[in-house]
C-alpha positions as CSV (number, residue, x, y, z in Angstrom):
1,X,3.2,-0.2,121.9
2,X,0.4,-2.2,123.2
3,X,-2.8,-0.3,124.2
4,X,-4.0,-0.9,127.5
5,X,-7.2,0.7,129.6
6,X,-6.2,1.8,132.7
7,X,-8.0,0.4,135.5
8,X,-10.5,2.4,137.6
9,X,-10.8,1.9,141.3
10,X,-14.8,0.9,141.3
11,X,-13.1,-1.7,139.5
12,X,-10.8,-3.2,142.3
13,X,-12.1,-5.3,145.0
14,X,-12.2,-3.9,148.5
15,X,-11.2,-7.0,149.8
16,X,-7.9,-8.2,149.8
17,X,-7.9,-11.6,149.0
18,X,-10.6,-11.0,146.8
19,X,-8.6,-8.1,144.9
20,X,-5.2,-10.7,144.6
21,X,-7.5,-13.5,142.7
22,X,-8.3,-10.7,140.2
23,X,-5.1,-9.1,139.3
24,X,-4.5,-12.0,138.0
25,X,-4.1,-11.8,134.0
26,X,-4.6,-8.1,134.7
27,X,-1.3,-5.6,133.5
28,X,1.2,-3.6,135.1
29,X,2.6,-1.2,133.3
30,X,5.6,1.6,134.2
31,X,5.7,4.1,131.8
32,X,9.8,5.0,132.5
33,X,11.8,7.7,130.7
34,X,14.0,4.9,128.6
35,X,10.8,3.1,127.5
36,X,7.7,1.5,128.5
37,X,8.0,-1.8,130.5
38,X,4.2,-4.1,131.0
39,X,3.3,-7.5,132.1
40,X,0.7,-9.5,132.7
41,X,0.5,-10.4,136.3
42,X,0.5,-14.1,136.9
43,X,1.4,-14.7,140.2
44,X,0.0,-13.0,143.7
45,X,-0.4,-13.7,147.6
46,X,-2.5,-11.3,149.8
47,X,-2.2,-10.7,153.4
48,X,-5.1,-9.7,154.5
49,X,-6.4,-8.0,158.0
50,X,-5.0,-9.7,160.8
51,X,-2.4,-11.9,159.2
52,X,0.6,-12.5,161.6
53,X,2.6,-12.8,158.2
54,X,1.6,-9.2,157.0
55,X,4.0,-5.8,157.5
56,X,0.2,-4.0,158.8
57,X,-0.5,-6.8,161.3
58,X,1.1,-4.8,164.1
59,X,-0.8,-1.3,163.1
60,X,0.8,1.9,160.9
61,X,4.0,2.9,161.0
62,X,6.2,5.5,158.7
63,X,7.5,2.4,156.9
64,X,4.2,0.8,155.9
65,X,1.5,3.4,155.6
66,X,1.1,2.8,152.2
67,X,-0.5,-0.5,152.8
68,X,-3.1,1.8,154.7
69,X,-4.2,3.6,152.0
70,X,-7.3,3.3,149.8
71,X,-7.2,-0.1,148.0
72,X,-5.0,0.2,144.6
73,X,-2.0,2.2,145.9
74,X,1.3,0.7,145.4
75,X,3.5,-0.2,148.7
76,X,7.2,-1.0,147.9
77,X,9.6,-2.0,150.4
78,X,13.4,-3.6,150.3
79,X,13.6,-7.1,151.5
80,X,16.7,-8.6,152.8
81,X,19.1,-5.8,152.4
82,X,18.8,-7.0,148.4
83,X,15.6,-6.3,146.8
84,X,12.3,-4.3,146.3
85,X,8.8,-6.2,146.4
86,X,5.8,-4.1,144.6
87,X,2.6,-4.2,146.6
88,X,-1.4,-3.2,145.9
89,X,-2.9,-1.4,148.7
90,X,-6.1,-4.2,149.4
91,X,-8.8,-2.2,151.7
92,X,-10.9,0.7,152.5
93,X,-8.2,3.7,154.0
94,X,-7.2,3.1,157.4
95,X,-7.6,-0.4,157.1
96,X,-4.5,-2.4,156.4
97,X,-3.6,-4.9,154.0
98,X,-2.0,-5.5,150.8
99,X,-1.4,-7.9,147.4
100,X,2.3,-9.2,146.7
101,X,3.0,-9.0,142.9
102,X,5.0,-12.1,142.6
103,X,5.8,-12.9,139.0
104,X,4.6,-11.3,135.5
105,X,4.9,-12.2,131.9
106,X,6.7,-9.5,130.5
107,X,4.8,-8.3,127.2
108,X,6.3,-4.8,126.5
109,X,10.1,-3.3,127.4
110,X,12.2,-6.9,127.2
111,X,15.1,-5.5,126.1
112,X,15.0,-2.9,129.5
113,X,14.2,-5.8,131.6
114,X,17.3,-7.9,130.3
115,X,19.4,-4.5,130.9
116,X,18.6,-5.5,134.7
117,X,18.7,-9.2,134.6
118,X,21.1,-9.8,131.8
119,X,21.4,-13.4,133.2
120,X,17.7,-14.2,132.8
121,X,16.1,-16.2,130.5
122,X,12.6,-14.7,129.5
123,X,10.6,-16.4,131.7
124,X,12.3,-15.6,134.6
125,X,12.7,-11.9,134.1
126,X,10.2,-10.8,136.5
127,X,9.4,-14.3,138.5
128,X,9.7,-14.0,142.0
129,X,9.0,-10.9,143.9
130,X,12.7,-9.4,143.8
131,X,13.0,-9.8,140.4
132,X,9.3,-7.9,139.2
133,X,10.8,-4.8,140.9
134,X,14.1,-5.4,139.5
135,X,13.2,-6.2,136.0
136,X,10.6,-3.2,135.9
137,X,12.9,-0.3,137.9
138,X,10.5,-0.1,140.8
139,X,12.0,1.1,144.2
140,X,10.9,3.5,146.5
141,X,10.4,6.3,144.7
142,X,7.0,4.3,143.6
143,X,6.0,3.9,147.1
144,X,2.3,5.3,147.6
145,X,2.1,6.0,144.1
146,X,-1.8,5.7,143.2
147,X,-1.9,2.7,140.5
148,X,-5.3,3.9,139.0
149,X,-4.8,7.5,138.5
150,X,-1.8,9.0,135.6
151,X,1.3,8.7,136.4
152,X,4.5,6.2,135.5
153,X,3.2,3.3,137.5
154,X,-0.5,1.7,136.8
155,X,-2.9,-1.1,136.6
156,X,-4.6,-2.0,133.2
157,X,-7.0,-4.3,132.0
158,X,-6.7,-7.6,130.9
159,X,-6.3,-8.2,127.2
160,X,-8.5,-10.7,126.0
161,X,-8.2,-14.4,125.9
162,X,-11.1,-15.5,124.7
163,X,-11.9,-17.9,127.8
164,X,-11.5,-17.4,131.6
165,X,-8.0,-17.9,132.9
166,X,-7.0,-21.3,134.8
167,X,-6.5,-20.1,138.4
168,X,-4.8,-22.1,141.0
169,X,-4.3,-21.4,144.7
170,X,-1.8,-22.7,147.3
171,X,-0.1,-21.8,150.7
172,X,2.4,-19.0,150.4
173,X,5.8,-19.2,150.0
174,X,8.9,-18.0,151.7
175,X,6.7,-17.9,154.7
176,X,7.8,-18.9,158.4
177,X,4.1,-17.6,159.8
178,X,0.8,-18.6,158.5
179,X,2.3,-20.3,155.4
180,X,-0.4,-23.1,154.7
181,X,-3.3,-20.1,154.2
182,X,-4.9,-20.7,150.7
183,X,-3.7,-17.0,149.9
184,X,-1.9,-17.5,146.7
185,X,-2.9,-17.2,143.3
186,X,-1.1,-18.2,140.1
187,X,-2.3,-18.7,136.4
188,X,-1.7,-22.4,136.0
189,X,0.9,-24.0,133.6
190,X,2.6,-20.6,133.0
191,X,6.0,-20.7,133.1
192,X,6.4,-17.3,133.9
193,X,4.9,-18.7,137.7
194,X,7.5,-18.4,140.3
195,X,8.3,-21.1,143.2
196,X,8.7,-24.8,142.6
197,X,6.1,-27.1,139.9
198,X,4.3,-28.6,142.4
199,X,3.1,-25.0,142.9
200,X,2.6,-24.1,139.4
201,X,0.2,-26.6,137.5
């Protein structure tokens, strides 16, 4: 099992899109009762305060209050009648926004994550939004759940790669409002990066 510190909130940017550019290369991990499943996160849009494309643009509701909550709380929702999406709470309390996970490079718990996506080949168990929840056995249940304090779902720290990571940014994707915003971040050339190549080199 790989060794991981977990992440403290001082640590997290209070500012959403700033906060999305630094997950990146940073680890999820979810400590499950089968096994331990971890990844390093590769892929990740924000939408920030005011963002016509967010779920808090229109204010709190029972659905999204988790997006309200004090940056690094998870906010999980079903999409499309199919699928979770795992979230990172992005502001100060009250104040609404959030970080889409949208791929990982699974590092820990491959064997769990096939059990989900039997169909997958590695590099695709957990790219795409859907298929990080899927792969890692996040739904609901996780929704609110504090990703810096103990418990089955957290953020850790980056392992070390002996340089700084190659980070691209791009429009969003799957979007029908507020699309072309330079909100996306992906570690370059990984082929664990969701979405078509043009948007992963």
């Amino acid at each position: 099992m790989h060794r991981f510190r977990r992440l403290r909130r001082p640590e997290l940017p209070v500012d959403t899109t700033a906060l999305a550019r630094y997950l990146i290369g940073k680890i999820l991990v979810h400590d499950a009762p089968e096994g331990r499943m971890s990844g390093r996160i590769v892929e990740a849009e924000a939408y920030v305060v005011g963002d016509a494309a967010a779920h808090s643009h229109r204010g709190m509701t029972p659905r999204n209050r988790s997006l309200f909550l004090e940056h690094g709380h998870a906010y999980v929702y079903f999409v499309y009648g199919s699928w979770f999406s795992v979230n990172v709470s992005g502001e100060a309390e009250g104040v609404g926004g959030g970080v889409l996970i949208r791929a990982l490079e699974p590092l820990e718990g491959m064997e769990l994550m096939r059990s989900r996506r039997p169909d997958a080949p590695a590099h695709r168990l957990a790219s795409g939004p859907g298929c990080v929840a899927t792969a890692f056995g996040i739904d609901r249940r996780f929704d609110g759940m504090d990703l810096c304090a103990p418990g089955p779902l957290w953020l850790g720290a980056a392992r070390r790669n002996g340089g700084r990571l190659p980070i691209g940014t791009s429009g969003r994707i799957g979007l029908t409002k507020e699309a072309h915003r330079l909100l996306r971040f992906y570690e370059r050339s990984n082929p664990c990066v969701s979405g078509p190549k043009r948007l992963r080199v």
